[in-house]
N, C-alpha and C positions, 0 to 999 in steps of 0.2 A: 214533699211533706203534705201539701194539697195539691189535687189532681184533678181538676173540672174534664170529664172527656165528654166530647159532644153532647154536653146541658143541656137538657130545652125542661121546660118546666110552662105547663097551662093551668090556668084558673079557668074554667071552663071553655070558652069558645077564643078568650083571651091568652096569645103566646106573650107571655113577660120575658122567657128566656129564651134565645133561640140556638141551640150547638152553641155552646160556650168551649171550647176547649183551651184550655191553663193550665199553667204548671207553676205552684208557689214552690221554692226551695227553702230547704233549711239554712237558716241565717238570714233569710231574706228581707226585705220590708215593702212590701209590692203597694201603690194605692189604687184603688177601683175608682175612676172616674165616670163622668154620665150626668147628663141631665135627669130631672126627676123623671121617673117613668122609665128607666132603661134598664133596670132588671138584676141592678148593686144590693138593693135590698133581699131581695129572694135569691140571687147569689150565696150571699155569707148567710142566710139562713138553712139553704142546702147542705153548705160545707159544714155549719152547726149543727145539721142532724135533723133540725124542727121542719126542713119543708121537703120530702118526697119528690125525685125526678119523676117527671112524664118522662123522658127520655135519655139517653146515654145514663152517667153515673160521677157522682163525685169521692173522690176515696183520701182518705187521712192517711199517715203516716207512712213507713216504711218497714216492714211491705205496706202498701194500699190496703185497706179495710174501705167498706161503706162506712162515709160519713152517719147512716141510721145507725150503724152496729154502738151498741154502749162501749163495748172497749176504743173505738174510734174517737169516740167522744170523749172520752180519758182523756187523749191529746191534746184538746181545746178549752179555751176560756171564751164565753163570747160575750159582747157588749151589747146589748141592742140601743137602738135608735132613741130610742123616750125609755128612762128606767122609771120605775116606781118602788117603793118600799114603805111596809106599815107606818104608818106618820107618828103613831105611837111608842117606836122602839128607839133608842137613841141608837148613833150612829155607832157607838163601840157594838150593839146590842147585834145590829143587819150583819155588820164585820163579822163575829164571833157564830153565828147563827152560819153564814155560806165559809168559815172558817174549818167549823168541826164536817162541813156536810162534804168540804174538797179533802181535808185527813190534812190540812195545811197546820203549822205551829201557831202557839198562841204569841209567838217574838213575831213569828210571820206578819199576824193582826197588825200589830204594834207597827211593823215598817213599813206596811200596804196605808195607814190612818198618817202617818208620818209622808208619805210618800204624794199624799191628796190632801195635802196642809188642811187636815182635818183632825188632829191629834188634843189640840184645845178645845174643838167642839166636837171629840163623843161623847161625851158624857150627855149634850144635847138632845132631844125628841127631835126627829126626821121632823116633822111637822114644822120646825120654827126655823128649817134650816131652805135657803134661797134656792135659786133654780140649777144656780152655776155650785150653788155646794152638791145638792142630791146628786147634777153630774160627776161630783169629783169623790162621791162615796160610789156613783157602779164603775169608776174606773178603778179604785180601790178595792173592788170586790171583784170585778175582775182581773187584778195584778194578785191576786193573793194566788192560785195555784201555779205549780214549776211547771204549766203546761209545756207541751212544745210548738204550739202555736195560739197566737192571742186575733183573735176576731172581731173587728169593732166597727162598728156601722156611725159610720156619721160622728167620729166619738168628739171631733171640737164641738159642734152644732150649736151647745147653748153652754159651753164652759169659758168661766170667766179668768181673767189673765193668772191666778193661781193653778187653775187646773189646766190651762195650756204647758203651764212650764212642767208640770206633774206628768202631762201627758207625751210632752216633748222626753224627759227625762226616761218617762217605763220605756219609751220604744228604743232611745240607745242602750237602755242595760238590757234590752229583749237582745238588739244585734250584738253588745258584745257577750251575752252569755251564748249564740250559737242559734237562737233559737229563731221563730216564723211570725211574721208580724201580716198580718194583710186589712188593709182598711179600707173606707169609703169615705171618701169626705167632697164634699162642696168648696172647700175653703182653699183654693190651687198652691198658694202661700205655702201652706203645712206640708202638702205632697210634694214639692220640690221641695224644701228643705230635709224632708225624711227618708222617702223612698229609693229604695235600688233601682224600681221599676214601675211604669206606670199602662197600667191596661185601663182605653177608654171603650164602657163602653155606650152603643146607643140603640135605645127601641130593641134593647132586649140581645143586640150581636155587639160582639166585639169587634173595633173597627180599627183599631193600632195599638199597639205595644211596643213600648219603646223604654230602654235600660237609662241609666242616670248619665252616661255616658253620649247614647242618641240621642238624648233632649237637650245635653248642654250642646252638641253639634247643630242643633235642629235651630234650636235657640240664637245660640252666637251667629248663627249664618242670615239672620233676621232685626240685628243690630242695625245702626245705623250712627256716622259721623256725621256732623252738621259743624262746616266752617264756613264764619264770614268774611270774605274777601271780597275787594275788587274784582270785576266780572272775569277771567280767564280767558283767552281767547279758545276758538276751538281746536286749534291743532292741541294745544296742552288738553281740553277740556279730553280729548279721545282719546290720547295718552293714558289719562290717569285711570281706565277702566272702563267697562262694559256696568251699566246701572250708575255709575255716577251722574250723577242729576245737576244743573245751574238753575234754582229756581227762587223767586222772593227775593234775591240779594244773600242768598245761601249756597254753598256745594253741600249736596247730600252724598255722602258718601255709603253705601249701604253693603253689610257683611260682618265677617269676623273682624272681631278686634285687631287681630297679625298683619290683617291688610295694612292698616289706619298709617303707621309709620310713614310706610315707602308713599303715601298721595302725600303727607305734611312734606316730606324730604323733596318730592318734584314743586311744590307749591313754595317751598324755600328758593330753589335753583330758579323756578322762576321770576325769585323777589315780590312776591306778594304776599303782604304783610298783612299778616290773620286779627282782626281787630276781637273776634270770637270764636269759642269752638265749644261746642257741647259732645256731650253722647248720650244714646240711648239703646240701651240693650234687650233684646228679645225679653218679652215673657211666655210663662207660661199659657198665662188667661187669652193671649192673642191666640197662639196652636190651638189651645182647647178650642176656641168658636171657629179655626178655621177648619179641624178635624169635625166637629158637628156638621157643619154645612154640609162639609163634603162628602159625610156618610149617605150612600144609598139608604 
């Protein structure tokens, strides 16, 4: 559905992007990660048509068109980063105005201001409306076309817990209607609870890509059990694994959870009585910084 083949994109002497090559699928929900400066931005503006490759090409749909071409752009909604809208227009007013300009219905309006717990205040002037509402009217202006794929740069960034659940909500009726989601966000929380798929990238290349599937592997293998026991001697301590740790008055137990049983079950047979036990399970936020480091 989107097709980055070897992106590169320069602001003059500056490479933002460098060969980006990606493939979003249809039904998919992929999120763009990166630190600032790594090229998320001017990505999904490419894919949106607004920024011209230096080099390779990005193409929409199926077949592939140029993201530049107007019919390509048919296929897309996109969100940018900081929305604005005349402060003077009330919110049903912005709705109805990028309503009639996408050929979208006026029930559509109505469940796009419904959908961005904004339904009570359009009748309101933009103007009197907060930072985390204006966000939850351009996600409403951008759920309003049947595109088949939705573009959104940073879209939690300054939405307040109404427009998270709004936000949460458009991307499962985006997967279960079939259709392409692909985002950027900051906020690692949102990308593991949403995505199929997550492409990091940094200083403009893609450095990993890994499916919901490799990160919960990636993840879980980065766990870790903490039981407090009487010290072990070391024939058991070499027994119970390679990486298990005796340290503080602790076994660190470290890996997936499936291990964790069979060291409780030798720690039984040895009779040593667990006065405590915690866990603590991979995150995200820990991969992300060790994937930054480690990017050339």
């Amino acid at each position: 559905m989107i097709s980055f083949r070897a992106f590169e994109k320069r602001f003059g002497d500056h490479l933002a992007v460098a060969g980006l090559s990606l493939d979003v699928r249809s039904a998919e929900v992929v999120a763009l990660l990166g630190p600032n400066g790594s090229g998320k931005t001017t990505s999904l503006k490419a894919a949106a048509g607004l920024v011209r490759p230096s080099g390779g090409e990005v193409l929409l749909g199926e077949p592939g068109r140029p993201a530049s071409e107007p019919a390509a752009r048919r296929a897309i909604s996109f969100l940018p980063q900081k929305v604005a809208f005349p402060e003077a227009l009330s919110g049903r007013e912005v709705v109805t105005f990028y309503q009639r300009l996408r050929g979208a219905s006026a029930a559509r309006a109505d469940e796009v201001l419904r959908l961005a717990a904004l339904d009570g205040a359009a009748p309101r002037a933009v103007g009197t409306y907060s930072g985390g509402m204006v966000q939850r009217l351009g996600l409403a202006v951008a759920a309003l076309a049947d595109s088949e794929a939705l573009l959104l740069d940073e879209p939690t960034a300054a939405l307040d817990p109404e427009g998270l659940s709004a936000f949460y909500l458009l991307v499962e009726q985006r997967r279960r209607a079939g259709k392409t989601v692909l985002f950027s966000s900051h906020q690692l929380g949102d990308a593991e609870r949403l995505a199929d798929r997550f492409a990091l990238m940094v200083a403009g290349r893609l450095v990993a890509e890994l499916s919901a599937a490799e990160l919960s592997a990636r993840l879980a293998g980065r766990g870790v059990m903490r039981v407090r026991i009487r010290r072990p001697d070391d024939e058991l301590l070499a027994r119970l694994g390679a990486g298990v740790e005796w340290k503080e008055g602790e076994l660190f137990v470290p890996g997936a959870p499936a291990q964790r049983p069979a060291v409780l079950a030798a720690l039984a047979q040895a009779g040593l009585e667990i006065s405590a036990l915690t866990t603590e399970e991979g995150r995200l936020d820990g991969l992300y910084r060790e994937l930054v480091t480690e990017a050339p």
